[in-house]
HTML snippet that shows the backbone in 3Dmol.js (N, CA, C, O; Angstrom):
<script src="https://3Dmol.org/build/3Dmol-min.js"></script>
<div id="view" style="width:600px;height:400px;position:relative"></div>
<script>
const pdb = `
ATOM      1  N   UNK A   1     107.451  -4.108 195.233  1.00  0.00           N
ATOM      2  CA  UNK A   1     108.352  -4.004 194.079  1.00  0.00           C
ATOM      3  C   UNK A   1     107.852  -4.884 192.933  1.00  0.00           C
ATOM      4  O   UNK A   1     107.911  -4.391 191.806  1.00  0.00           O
ATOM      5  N   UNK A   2     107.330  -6.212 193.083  1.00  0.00           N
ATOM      6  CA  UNK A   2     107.182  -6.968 192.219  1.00  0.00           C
ATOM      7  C   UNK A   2     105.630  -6.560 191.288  1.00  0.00           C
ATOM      8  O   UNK A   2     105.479  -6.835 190.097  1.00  0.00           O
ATOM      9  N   UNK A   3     104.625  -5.882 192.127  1.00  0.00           N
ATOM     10  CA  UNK A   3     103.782  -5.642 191.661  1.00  0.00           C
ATOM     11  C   UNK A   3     104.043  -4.168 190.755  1.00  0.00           C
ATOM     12  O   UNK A   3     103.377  -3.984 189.736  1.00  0.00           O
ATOM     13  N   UNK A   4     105.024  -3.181 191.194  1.00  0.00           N
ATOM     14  CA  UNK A   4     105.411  -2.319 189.922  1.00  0.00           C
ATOM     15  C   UNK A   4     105.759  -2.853 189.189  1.00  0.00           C
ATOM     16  O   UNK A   4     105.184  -2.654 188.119  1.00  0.00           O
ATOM     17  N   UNK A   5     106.885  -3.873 189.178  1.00  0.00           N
ATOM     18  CA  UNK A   5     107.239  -4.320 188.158  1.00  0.00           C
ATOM     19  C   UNK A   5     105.810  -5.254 186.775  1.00  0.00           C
ATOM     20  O   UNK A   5     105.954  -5.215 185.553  1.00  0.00           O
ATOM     21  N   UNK A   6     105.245  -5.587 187.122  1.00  0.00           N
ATOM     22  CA  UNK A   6     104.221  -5.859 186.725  1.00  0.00           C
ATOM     23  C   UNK A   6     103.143  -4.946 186.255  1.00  0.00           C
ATOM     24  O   UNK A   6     102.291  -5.288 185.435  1.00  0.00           O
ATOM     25  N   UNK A   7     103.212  -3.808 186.790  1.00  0.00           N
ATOM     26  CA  UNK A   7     102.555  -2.570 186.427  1.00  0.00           C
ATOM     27  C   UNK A   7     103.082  -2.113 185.224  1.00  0.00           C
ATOM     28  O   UNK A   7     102.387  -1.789 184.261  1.00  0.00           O
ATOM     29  N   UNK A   8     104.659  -2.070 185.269  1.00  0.00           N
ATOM     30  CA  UNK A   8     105.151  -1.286 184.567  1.00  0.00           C
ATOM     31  C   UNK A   8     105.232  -2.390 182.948  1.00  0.00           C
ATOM     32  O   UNK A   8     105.200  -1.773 181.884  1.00  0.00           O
ATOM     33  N   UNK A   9     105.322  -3.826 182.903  1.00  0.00           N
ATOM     34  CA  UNK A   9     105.140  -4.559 182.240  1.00  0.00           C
ATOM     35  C   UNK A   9     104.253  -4.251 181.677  1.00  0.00           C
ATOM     36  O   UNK A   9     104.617  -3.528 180.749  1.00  0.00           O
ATOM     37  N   UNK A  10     102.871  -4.429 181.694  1.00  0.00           N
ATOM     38  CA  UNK A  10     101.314  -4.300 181.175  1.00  0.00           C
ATOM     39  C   UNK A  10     101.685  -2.711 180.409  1.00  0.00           C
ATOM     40  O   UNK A  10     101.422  -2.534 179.219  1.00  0.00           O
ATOM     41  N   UNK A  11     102.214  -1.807 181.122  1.00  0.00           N
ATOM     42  CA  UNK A  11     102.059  -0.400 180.609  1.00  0.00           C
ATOM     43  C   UNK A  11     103.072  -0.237 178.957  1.00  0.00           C
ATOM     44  O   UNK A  11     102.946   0.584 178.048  1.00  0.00           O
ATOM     45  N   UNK A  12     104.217  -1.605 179.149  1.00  0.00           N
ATOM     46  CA  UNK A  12     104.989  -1.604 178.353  1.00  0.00           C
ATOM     47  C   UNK A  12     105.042  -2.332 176.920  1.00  0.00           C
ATOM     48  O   UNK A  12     105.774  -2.296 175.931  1.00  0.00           O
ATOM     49  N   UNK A  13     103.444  -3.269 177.482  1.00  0.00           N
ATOM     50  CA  UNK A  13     103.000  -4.148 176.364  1.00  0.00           C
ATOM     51  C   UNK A  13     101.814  -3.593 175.535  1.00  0.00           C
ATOM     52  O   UNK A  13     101.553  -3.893 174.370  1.00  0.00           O
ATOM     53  N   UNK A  14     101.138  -2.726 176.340  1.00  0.00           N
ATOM     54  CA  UNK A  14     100.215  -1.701 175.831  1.00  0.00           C
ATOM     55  C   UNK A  14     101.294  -0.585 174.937  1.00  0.00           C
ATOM     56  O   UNK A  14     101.431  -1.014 173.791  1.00  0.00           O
ATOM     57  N   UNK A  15     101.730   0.138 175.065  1.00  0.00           N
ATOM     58  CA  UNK A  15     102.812   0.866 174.483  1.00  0.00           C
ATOM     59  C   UNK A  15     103.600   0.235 173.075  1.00  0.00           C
ATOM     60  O   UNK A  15     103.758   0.965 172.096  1.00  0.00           O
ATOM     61  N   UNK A  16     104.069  -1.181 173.081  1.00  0.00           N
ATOM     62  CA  UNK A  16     104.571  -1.726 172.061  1.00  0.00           C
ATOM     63  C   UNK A  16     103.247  -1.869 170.892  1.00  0.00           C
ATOM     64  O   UNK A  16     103.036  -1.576 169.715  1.00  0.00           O
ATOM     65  N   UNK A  17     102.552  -2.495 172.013  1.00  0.00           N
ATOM     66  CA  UNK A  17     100.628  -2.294 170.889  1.00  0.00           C
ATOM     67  C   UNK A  17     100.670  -1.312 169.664  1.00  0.00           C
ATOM     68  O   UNK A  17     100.614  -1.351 168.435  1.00  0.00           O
ATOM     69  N   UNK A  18     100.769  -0.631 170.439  1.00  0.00           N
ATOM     70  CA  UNK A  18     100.512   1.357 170.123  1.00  0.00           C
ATOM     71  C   UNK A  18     101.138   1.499 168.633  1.00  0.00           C
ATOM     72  O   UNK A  18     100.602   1.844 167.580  1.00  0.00           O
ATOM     73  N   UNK A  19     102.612   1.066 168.961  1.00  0.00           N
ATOM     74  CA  UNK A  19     103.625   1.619 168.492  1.00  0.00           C
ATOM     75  C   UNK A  19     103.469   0.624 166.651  1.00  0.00           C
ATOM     76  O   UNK A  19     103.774   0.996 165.518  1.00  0.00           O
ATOM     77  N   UNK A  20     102.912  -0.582 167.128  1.00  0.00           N
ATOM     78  CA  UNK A  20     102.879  -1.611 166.101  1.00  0.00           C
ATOM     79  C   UNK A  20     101.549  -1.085 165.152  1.00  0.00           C
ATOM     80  O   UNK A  20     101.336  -1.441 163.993  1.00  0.00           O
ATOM     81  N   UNK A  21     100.852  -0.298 165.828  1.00  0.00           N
ATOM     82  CA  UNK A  21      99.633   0.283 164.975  1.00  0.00           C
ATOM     83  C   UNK A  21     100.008   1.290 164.217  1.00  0.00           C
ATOM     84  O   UNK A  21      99.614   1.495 163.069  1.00  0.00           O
ATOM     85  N   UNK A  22     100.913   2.060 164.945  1.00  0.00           N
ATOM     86  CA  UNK A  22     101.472   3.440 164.300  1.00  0.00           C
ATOM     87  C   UNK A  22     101.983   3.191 163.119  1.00  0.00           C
ATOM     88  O   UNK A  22     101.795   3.771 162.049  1.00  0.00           O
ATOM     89  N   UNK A  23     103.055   1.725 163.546  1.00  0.00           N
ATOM     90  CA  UNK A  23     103.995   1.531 162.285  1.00  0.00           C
ATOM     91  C   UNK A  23     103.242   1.596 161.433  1.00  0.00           C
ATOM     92  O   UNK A  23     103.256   2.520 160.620  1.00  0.00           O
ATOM     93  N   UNK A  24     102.159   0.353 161.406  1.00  0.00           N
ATOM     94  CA  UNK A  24     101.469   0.025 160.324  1.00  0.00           C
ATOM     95  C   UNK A  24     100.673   1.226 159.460  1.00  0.00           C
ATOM     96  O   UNK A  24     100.544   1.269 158.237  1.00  0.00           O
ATOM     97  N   UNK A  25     100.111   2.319 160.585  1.00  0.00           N
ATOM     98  CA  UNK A  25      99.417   3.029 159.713  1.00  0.00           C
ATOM     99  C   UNK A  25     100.542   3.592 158.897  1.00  0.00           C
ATOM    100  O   UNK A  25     100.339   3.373 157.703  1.00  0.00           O
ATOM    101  N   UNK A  26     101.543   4.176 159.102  1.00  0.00           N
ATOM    102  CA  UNK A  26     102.741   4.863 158.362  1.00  0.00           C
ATOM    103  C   UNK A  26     102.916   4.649 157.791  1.00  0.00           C
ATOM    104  O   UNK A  26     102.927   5.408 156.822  1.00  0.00           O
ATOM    105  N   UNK A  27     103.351   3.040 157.677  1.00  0.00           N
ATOM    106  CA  UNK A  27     103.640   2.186 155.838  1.00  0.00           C
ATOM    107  C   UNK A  27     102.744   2.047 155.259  1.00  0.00           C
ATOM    108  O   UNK A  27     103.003   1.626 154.132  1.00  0.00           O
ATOM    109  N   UNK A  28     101.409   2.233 155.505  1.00  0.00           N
ATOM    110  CA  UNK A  28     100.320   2.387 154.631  1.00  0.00           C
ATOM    111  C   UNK A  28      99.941   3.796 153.959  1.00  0.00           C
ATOM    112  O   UNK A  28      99.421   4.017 152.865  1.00  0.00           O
ATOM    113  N   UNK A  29     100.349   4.638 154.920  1.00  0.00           N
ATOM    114  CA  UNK A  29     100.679   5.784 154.255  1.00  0.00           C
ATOM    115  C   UNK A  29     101.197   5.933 153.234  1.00  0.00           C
ATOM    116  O   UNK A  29     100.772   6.427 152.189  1.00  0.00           O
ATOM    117  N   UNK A  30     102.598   5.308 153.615  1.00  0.00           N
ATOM    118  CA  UNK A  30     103.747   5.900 152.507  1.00  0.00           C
ATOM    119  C   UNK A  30     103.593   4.769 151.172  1.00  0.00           C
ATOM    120  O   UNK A  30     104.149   5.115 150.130  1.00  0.00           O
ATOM    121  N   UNK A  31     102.847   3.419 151.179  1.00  0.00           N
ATOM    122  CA  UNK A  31     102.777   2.824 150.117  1.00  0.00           C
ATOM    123  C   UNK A  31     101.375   3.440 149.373  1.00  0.00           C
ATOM    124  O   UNK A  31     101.115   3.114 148.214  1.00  0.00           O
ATOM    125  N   UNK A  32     100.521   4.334 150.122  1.00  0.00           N
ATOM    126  CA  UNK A  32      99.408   5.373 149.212  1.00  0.00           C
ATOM    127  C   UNK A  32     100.257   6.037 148.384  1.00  0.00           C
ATOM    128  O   UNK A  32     100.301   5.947 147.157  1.00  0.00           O
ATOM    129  N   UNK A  33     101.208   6.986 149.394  1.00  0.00           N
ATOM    130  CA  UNK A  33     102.288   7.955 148.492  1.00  0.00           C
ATOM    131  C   UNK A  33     102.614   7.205 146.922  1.00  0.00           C
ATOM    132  O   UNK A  33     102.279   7.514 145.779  1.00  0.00           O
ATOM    133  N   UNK A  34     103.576   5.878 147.592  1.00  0.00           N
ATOM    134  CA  UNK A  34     104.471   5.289 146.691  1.00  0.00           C
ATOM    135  C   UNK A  34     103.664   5.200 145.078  1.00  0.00           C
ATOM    136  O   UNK A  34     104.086   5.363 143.932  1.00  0.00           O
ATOM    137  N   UNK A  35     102.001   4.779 145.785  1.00  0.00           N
ATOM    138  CA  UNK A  35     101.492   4.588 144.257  1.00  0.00           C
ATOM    139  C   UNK A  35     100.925   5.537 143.884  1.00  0.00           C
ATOM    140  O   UNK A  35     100.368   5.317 142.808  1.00  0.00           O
ATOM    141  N   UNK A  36     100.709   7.053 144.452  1.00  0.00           N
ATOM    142  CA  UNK A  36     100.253   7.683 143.894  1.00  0.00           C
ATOM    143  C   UNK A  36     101.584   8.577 142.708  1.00  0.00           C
ATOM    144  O   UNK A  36     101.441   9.069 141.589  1.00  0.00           O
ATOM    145  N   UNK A  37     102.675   8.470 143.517  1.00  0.00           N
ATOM    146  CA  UNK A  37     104.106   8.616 142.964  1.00  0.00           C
ATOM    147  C   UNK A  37     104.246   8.157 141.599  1.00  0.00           C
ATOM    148  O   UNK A  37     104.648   8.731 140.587  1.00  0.00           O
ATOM    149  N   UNK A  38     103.723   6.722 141.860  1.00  0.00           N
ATOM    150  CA  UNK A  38     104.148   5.327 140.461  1.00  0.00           C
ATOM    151  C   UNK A  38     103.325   6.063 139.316  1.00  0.00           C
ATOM    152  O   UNK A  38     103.713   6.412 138.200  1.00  0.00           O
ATOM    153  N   UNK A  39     101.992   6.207 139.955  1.00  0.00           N
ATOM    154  CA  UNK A  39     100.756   6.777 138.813  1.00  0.00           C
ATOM    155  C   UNK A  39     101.088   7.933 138.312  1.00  0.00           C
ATOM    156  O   UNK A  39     100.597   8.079 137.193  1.00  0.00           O
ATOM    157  N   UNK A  40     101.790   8.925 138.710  1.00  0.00           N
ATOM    158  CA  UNK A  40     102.676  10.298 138.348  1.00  0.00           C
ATOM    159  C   UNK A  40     102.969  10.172 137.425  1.00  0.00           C
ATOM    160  O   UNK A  40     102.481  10.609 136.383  1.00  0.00           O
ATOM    161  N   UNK A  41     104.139   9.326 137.660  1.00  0.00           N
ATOM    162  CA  UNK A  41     105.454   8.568 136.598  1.00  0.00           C
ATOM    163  C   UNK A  41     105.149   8.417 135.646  1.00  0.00           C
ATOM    164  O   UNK A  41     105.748   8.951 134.713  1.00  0.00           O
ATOM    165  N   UNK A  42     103.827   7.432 135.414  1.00  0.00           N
ATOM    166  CA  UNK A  42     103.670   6.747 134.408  1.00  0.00           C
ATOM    167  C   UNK A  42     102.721   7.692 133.333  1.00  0.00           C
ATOM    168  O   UNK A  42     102.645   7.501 132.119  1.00  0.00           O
ATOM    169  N   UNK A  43     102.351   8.259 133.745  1.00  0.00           N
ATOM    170  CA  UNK A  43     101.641   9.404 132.698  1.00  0.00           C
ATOM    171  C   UNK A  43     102.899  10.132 132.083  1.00  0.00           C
ATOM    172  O   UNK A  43     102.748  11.040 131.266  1.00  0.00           O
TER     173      UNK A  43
END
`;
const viewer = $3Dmol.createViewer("view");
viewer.addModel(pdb, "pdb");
viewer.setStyle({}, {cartoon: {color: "spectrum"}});
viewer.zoomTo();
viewer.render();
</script>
């Protein structure tokens, strides 16, 4: 039991990893958008 539990730990810290990369690429996304948006505007 203790060693699933430990399995399932590692699988869950890899996963949060993941998820913290995703974020990041996303808001980098959407702050490309934001300024390509701003540069719109301003013309």
């Amino acid at each position: 039991h203790q060693m699933a539990l430990e399995k399932s730990g590692k699988e869950y810290e890899k996963f949060k990893k993941q998820q913290k990369v995703i974020e990041k690429e996303a808001s980098l996304k959407e702050l490309e958008e934001n300024i390509k948006n701003l540069k719109k505007s301003v013309k």
